[in-house]
N, C-alpha and C positions, 0 to 999 in steps of 0.2 A: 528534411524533405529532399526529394531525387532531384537530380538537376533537371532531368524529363519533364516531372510534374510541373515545378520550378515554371519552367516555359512552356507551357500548355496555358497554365494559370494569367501568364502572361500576353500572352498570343492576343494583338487585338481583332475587337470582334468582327472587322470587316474581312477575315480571311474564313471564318466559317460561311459551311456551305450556303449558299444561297442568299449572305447578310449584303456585304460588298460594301463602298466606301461609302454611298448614302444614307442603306441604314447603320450602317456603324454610327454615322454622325447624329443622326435621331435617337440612337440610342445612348451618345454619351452626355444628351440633352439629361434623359432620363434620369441616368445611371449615377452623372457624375463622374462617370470614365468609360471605357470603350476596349476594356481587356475583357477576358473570361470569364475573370474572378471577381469582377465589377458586376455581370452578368449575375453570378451563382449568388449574389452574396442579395440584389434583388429580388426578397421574395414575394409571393403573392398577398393580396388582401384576403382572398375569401374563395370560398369553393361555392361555384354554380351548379343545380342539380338540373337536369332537364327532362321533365317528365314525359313520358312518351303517351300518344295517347290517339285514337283515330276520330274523336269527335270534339270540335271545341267547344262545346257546351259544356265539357267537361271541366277547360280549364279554368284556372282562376287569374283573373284579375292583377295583373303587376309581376306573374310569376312567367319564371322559362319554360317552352315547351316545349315538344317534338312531333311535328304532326303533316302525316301525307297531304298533299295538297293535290288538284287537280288545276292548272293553270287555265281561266278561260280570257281574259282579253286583258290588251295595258291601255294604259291611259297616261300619254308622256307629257310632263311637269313641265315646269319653268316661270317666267316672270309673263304676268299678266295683268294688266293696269295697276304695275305697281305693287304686285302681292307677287309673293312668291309659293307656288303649289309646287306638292311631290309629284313623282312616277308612282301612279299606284299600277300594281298589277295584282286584277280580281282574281281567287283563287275561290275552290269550293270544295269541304272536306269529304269524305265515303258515305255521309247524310247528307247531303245536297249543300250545308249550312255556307255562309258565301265569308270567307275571311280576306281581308286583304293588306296586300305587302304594299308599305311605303317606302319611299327612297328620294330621299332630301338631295343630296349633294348630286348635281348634276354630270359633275364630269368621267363618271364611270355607268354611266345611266347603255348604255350600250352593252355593256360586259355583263350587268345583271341582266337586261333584256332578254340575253342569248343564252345566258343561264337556265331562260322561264319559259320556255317556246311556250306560244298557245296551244295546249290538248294535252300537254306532256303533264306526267305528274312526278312529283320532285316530293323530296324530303327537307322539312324547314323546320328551324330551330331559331326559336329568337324571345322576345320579353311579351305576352300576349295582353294591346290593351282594349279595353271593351266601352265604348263610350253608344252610337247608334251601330256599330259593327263590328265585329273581333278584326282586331289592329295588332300587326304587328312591322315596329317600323327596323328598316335596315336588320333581317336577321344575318343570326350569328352564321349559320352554318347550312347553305342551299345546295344540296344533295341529289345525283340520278337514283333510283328505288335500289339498282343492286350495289350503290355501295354508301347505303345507308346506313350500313356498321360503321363509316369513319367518323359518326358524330359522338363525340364522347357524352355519356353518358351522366358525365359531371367534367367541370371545368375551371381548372386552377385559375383566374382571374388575375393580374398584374396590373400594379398603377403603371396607368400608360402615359401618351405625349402626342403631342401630333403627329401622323404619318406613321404609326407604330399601331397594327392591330394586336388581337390577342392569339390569333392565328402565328402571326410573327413571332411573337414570345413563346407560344409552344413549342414550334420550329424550330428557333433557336436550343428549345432549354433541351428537346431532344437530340440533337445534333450534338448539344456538351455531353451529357449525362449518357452517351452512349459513347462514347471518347475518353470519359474518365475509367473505366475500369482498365483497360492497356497501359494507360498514366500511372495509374496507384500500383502497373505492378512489378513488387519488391520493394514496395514501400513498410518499412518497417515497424515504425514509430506510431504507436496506439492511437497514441491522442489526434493525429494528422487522418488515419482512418478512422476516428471516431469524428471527427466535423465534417467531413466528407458525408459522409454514411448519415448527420443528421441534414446536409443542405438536402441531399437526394430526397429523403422524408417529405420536408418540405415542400420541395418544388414538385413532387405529386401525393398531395394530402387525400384524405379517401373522404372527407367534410367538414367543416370548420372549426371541430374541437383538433383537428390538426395542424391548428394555425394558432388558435386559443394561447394567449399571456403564458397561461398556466399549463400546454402544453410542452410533452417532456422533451420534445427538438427545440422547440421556441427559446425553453428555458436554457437547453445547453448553448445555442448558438448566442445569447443574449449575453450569458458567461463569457463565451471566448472574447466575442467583441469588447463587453468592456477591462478583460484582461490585456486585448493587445492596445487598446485605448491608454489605460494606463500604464502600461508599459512604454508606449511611446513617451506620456507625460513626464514618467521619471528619467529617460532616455535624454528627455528637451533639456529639462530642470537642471539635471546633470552637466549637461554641454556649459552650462549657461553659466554654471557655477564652478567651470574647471578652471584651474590659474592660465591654463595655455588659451582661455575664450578674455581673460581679460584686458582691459584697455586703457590706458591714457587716460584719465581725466583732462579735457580739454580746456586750456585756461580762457579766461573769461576777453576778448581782443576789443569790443564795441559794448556800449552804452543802447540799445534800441526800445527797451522794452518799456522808459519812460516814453516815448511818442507812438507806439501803440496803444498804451491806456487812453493817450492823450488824443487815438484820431477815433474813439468808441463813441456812438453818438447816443448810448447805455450805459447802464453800470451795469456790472456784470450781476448773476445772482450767487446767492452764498454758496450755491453746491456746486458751478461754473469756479469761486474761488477756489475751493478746497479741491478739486480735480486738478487744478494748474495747479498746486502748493505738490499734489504727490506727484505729478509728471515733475517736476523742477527737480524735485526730491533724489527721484530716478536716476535722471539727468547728471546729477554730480557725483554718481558712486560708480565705482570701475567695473561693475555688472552691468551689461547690458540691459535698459530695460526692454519688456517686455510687460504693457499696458495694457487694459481693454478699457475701452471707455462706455457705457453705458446709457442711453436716455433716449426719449422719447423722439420723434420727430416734432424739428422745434424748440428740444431745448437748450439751443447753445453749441453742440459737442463741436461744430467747424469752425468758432469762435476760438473754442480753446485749443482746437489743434492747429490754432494760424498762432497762438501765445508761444505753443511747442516750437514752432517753427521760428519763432522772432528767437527765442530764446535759442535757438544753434546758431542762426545769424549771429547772435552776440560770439559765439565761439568761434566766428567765421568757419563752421562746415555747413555744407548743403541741407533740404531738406526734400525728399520725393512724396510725395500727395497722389494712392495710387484709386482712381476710379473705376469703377465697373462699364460706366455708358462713358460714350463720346458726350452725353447731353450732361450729364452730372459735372464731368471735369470740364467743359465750359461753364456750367452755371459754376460753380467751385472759383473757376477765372474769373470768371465776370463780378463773383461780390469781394475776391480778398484783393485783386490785380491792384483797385485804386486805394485799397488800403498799404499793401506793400510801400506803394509810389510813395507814398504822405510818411510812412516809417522810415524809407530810404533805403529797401531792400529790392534786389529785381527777382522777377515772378514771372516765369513762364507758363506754357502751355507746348505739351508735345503728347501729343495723339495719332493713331494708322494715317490721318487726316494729313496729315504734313508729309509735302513732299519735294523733292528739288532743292532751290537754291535753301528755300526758306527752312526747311529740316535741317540743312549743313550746318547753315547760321547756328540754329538751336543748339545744335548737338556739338559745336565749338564753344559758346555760351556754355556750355556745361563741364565741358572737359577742361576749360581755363578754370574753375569754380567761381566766376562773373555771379551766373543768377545760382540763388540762392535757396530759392523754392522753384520746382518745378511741378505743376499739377498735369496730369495724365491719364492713362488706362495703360494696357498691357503693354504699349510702345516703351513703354519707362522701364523694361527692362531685357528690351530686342540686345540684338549681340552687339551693334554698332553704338549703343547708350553708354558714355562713360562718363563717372563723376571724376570729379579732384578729391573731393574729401566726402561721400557721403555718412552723414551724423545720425540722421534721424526716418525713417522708413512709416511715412503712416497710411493706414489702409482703411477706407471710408468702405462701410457697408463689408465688412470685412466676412462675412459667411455665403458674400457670393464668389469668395476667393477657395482655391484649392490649398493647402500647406506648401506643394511645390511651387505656387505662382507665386509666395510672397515670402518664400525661401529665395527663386529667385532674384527678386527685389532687392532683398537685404546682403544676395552676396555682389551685388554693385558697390559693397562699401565693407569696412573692417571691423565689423562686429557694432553696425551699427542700431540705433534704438531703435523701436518698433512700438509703435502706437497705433492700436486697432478699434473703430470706431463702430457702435452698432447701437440701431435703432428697437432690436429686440429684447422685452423684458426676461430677464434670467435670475428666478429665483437663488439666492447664496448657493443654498447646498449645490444643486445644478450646475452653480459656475466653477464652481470648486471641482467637482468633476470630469467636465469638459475642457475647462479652461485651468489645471490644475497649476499650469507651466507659467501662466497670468498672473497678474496682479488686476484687481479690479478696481475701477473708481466709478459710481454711479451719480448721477447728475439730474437726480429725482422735484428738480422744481424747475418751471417755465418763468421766462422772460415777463416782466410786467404787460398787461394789457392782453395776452393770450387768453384768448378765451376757452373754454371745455367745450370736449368734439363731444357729440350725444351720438351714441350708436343704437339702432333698433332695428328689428327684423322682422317682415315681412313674408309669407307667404306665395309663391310663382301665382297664386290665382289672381293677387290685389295687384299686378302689373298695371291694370288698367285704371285702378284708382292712385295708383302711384305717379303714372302720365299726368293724370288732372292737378294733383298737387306739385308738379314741375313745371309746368305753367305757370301757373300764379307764382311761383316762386322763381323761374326764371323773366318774368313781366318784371317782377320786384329788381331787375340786376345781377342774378346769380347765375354764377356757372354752374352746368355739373359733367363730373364723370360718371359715366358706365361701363361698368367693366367686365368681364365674360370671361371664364377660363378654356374657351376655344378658338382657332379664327373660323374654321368650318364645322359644319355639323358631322358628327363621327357617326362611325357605326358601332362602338365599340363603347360609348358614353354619352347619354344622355343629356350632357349639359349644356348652359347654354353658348352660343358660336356669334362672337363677334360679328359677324355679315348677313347673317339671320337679326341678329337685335338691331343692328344699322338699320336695312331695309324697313323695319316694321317702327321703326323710331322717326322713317325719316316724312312718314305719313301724317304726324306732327311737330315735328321740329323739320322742317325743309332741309338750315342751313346745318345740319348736325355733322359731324366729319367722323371718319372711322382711321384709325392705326391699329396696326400687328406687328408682329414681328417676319412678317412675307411680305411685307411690303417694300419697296424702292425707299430706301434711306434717305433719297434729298425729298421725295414725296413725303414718306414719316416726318421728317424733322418740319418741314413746311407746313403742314395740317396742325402739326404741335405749337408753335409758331402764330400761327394763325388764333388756333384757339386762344393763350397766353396775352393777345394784344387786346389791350383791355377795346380798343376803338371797332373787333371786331364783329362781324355779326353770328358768328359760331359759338354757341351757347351751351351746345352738350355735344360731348366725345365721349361716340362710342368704343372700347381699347380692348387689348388685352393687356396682361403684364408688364408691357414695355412705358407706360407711363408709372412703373414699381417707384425707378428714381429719377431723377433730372428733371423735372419740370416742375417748375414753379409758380401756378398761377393763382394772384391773391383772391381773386374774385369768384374761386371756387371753393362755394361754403357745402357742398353735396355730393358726396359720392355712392355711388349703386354699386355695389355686387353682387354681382348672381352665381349663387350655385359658392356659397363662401365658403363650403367642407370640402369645394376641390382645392382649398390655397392654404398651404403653410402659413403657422401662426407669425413667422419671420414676412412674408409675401402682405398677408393682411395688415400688418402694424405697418409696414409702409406706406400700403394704398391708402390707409387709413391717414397716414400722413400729409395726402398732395391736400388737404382741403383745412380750414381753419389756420392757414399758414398767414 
């Protein structure tokens, strides 16, 4: 590959035209990163066809359309005893028929206004719905008549994120794809213009068998990925297993791990055994390990990686515990801290959250090797973090981590062990895979007295009979979460928005509280907080994904999700986690 391309591919995306450093950041929500080639390698779901058509009588029901409108008057939304209504602006098509535009989220209600003068007639494309009048809410694409060729005529679709339309995605994917032919040229090497030549494919399909499994781009680009997948794998495997990666067996200097059995106020369970017998295993051969632990939410896995951890104390090297939330590696503190104390080992906490004198402290506690476990988030391995001896590197929730974030971790220390913890079920072959570079240990039975979470689904229409049954069930003592895969309502996705479900929730639960991830951090943590105190009167939170981890409250036997095809099956086995705890 040219060195030119090389760094195109690499270019992040806040210097294309029109992205800049905010959306770069929404996009590397998306993406997973925030270069080009992060960009190109995200491709669409589905191709939108938008039918064009000058009477909506014609259209159908749930489908896109394309249809001149005549603007006759608005009618501007907001909060009204407590309910919240749209901006409708009444439109009427070339037959008189009266259609009209909705628009939920208030704070561009001005911008579309002025897009729709009264008299004027406009070209609209959007999802047409038909209940007592053709509805069509927030369209896709609001048009002057002469330049109502720039509505495509179909429309590559991208899973989005917040603050990212599909407009945006187009935008960008033109702006690349019109950059890469200058890039590719004197590129010589086939195979490099033949993945190229199939992303382009993709990224403008002519209709959904262009996207299809069994489509002949899908299939090549499917090839490459998991050829450079496992090529990385053999590349890991390899390091792992070089004489120049190996190390010391550490001799054995303390006695601990009898008064950690001794401060368990459980017996552990048989597959809790057998996970600690192969980490121990690991632990004494001059290969680094490299672990993945396995099991449910709830069954043990921080139990055993606090075992992993007594057992380096016994070696006298460190151990880092790295978290994804501030809220997890507090909770993480707050159940092993008094356990350490009663073993005899010291346990920190170092998070963005420390600052001054009290950080110094920490981070000289570390560089003498005093404390011995330290729990955290990305702080654990800032430039100023230094161990004495780190032994053992373990990574909780370990697939909301990047390969560089817990590369950097590990090179805090001299090829030290790595134990990665995850809540997500992973079929063998799957793991074998994915995880080819791994050893796995799965931890397939719960603690005595767990009881089984019962999952069932629901319909968006029986919302109303679902409220009734929250009642009587939170009269009974229970908590619940409701969770939403938006904070605002989009224009761009139909599902449902945190602030919309609050509002229309809070007309029977009063004391109901809302978190996002746009919210004020000591405000989020305090609503969480709140909820969590069993003495409190907040009985259902409405959330987004930011209650995924770190909160623990027992008195939540119930959780809602709405719209559950927008969450990863890793996102669901969590949430599914915060309740029967």
């Amino acid at each position: 590959m040219r060195k030119e391309l090389f760094d195109f591919l690499n270019t992040d995306l806040q210097f294309v035209k029109g992205v800049g450093p905010v959306l770069a950041s929404r996009f590397d929500d998306v993406l997973g990163g925030r270069r080009v080639l992060d960009f190109m390698l995200h491709v669409p779901s589905y191709v939108r066809a938008r039918g064009v058509t000058e009477c909506v009588a014609d259209g159908v029901a749930g489908e896109t359309l394309t249809i001149p409108l005549l603007v006759k008057s608005h009618r501007r939304g907001g909060f009204f005893r407590g309910r919240r209504a749209p901006t409708q602006v009444v439109c009427a098509d070339k037959t008189g028929a009266t259609v009209v535009l909705q628009f939920f989220n208030t704070r561009f209600l001005d911008y579309w206004l002025e897009k729709l003068p009264i008299g004027a007639w406009r070209m609209v494309s959007g999802k047409l719905e038909k209940s007592a009048r053709a509805t069509i809410n927030h369209p896709d694409f609001i048009e002057e008549m002469q330049n109502a060729g720039k509505i495509p005529q179909t429309q590559a679709i991208y899973p989005s994120g917040e603050g990212l339309t599909q407009k945006t995605f187009a935008a960008v994917r033109d702006q690349i794809f019109a950059a890469l032919p200058d890039k590719m040229m004197g590129e010589t090497d086939s195979d490099t213009r033949e993945f190229f030549d199939a992303l382009a494919h993709v990224h403008y399909p002519a209709d959904d068998a262009d996207l299809a499994p069994n489509s002949k781009y899908i299939v090549k680009l499917a090839y490459w990925e998991l050829l450079a997948h496992q090529t990385a794998i053999a590349i890991s495997r390899r390091n792992r297993h070089d004489p120049r990666n190996r190390r010391t067996v550490r001799p054995q200097k303390y006695n601990l791990l009898e008064k950690f059995y001794a401060t368990l106020p459980f017996d552990l369970t048989g597959a809790q055994k057998r996970t600690i017998d192969d980490i121990f295993a690991d632990m004494s051969a001059d290969v680094p390990m490299m672990r993945l632990v396995q099991g449910d939410v709830g069954s043990g896995k921080t139990i055993v990686a606090l075992a992993a951890a007594v057992r380096m104390a016994e070696f006298g090297a460190q151990t880092a515990m790295l978290a994804p939330t501030d809220a997890l590696a507090m909770q993480h503190y707050a159940k092993l801290k008094p356990m350490c104390d009663k073993i005899g080992i010291v346990c920190d906490i170092l998070t963005g959250r420390d600052k001054g004198a009290s950080r110094r402290e920490k981070l000289i506690s570390l560089r003498s090797g005093r404390t011995r476990l330290v729990i955290g988030t990305h702080a654990l391995f800032s430039d100023d973090v230094e161990y004495r001896d780190l032994g053992l590197v373990i990574v909780d929730e370990q697939h909301r981590f990047g390969v560089t974030q817990r590369e950097a971790l590990r090179a805090k220390g001299e090829n030290p062990d790595m134990l990665a913890l995850s809540a997500t079920p992973i079929p063998r072959t799957l793991s074998m895979t994915i995880y080819g570079d791994m050893d796995v240990s799965i931890i397939n039975e719960k603690p005595a007295g767990r009881l089984p979470i019962i999952t069932t689904k629901l319909p968006t229409s029986r919302i109303a009979d679902l409220v009734t049954r929250l009642k009587s069930q939170i009269a009974a003592g229970a908590k619940v979460f409701w969770v939403c895969p938006l904070v605002d309502d989009s224009d761009d996705n139909g599902a449902a928005a945190a602030t919309a479900r609050y509002e229309y929730l809070r007309e029977f639960f009063p004391t109901a509280g809302l978190v996002h991830g746009q919210m004020d951090k000591k405000q989020r943590d305090a609503t969480m907080a709140r909820f969590a105190d069993n003495d409190s009167d907040m009985s259902i939170l409405v959330a987004t994904t930011v209650i995924e981890v770190g909160i623990d409250v027992p008195r939540a036997t119930i959780i809602v999700i709405e719209n559950a095809e927008q969450f990863g099956l890793a996102a669901l086995h969590q949430l599914r986690g915060r309740v029967g705890r």
